[in-house]
C-alpha positions as CSV (number, residue, x, y, z in Angstrom):
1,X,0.0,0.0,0.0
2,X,3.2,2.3,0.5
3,X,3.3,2.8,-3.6
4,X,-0.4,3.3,-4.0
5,X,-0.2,5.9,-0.5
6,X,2.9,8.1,-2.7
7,X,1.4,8.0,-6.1
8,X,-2.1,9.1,-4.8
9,X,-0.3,12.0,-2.8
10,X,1.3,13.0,-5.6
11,X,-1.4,13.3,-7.9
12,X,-3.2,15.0,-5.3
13,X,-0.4,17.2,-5.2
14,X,-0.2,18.0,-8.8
15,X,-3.9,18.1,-9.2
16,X,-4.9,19.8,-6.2
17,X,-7.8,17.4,-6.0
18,X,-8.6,14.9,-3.3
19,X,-8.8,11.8,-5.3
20,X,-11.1,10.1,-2.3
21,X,-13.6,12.6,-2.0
22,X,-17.1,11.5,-2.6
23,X,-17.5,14.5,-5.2
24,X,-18.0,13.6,-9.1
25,X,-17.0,16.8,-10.2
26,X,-14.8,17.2,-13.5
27,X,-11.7,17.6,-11.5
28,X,-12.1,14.7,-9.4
29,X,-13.1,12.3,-12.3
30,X,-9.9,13.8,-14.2
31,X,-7.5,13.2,-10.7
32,X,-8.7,9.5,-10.5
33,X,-8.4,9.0,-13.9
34,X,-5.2,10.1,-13.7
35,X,-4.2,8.1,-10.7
36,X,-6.1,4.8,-12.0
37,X,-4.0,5.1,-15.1
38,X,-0.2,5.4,-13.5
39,X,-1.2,2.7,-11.4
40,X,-2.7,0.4,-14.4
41,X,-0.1,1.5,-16.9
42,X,3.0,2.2,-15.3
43,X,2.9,-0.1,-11.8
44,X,1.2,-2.6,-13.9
45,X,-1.4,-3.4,-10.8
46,X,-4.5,-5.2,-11.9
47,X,-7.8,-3.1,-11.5
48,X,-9.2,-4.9,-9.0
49,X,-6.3,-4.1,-6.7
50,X,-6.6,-0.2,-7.3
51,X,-10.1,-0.6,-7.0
52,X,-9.4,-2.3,-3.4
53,X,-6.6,0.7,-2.9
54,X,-9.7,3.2,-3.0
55,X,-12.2,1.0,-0.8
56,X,-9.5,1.1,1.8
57,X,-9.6,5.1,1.7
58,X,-13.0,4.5,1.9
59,X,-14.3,5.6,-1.6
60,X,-16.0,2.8,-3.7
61,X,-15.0,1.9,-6.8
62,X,-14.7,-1.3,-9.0
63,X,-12.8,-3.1,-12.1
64,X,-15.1,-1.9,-14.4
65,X,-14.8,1.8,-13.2
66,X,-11.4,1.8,-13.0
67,X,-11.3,0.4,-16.4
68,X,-13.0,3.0,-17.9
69,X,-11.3,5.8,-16.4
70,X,-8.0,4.3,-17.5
71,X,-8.8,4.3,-21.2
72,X,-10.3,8.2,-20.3
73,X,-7.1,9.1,-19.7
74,X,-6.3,9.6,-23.5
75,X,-8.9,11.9,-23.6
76,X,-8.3,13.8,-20.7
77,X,-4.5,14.3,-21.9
78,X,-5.7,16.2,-25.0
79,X,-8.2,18.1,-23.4
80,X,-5.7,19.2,-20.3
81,X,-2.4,18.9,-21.4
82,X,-0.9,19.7,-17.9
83,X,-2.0,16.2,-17.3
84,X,0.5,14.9,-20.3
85,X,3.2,17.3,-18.4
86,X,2.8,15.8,-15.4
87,X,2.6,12.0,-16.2
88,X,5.7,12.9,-17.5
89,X,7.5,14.2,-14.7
90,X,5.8,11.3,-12.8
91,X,7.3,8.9,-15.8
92,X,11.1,10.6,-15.6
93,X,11.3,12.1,-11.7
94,X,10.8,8.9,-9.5
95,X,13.1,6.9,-8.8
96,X,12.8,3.6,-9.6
97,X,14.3,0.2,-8.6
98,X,16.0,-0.3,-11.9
99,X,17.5,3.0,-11.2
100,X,18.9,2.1,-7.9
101,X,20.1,-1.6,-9.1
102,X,22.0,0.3,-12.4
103,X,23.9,2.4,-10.0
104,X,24.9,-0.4,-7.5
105,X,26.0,-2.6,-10.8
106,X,28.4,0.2,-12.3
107,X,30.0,0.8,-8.3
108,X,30.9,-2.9,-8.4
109,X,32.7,-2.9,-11.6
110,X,34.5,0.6,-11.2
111,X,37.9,0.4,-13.3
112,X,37.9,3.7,-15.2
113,X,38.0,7.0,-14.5
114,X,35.0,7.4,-17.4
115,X,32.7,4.6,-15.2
116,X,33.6,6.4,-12.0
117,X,31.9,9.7,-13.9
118,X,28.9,7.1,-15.2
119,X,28.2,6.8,-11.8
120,X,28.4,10.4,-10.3
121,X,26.1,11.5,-13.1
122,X,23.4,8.6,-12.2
123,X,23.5,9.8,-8.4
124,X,23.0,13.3,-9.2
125,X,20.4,12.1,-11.4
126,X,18.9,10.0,-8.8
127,X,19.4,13.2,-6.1
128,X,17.5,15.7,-7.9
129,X,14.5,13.3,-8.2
130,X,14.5,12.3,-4.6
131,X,14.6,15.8,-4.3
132,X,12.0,17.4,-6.6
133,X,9.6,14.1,-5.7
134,X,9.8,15.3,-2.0
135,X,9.1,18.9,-2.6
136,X,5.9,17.5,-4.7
137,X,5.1,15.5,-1.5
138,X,5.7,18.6,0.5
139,X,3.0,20.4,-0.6
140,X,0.2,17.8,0.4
């Protein structure tokens, strides 16, 4: 639930919108949209799990719902293109696993000078998204 807990505080964040409110305003549907869609497409959880996430906050939902505000999501991108910014920033600015296991990899084989700088560049990478990921968090 940790993953579900930061990626719906930070498209509350983004959105401004409580995504467990019991409001269907245009907003809201847009927020969960949102939300259902970076957990379906880019965590790969099954609907019926974010669908569970939201009962557990207390708002109902189901597959279906969740299903169909997934495939919304293209629509709401060209009708609100700050969504398309910030799936982006959600794509590129959190730090991922893979991230993490790339940087240990290249520290275990250091032998040049030039893999040495591979590595300083991926942890500054990795720093500044820890960094602007927590100021997103901040303001929630």
């Amino acid at each position: 639930m940790e993953e579900y807990d930061r990626i719906a505080n930070l498209v509350m964040s983004l959105t401004e919108t409580d995504i467990f409110k019991n409001r269907r305003t245009q907003s809201h549907v847009d927020a969960r949209a949102f939300f259902d869609y970076i957990m379906r497409k880019l965590k790969n959880k099954t609907y019926q799990s974010i669908a569970k996430y939201y009962h557990t906050k207390g708002k109902s939902a189901d597959h279906s719902t969740i299903l169909y505000r997934t495939n919304l999501f293209e629509e709401i991108k060209k009708r609100k293109p700050e969504y398309e910014t910030w799936l982006n920033i959600i794509k590129n600015e959190i730090i991922s696993s893979k991230e993490l296991l790339i940087v240990f990899d290249k520290i275990k084989v250091l032998k040049t000078p030039d893999s040495l700088e591979q590595v300083k560049e991926l942890v500054d990478k990795l720093s500044y998204k820890e960094k602007f990921y927590n100021t997103l968090i901040d303001k929630t």
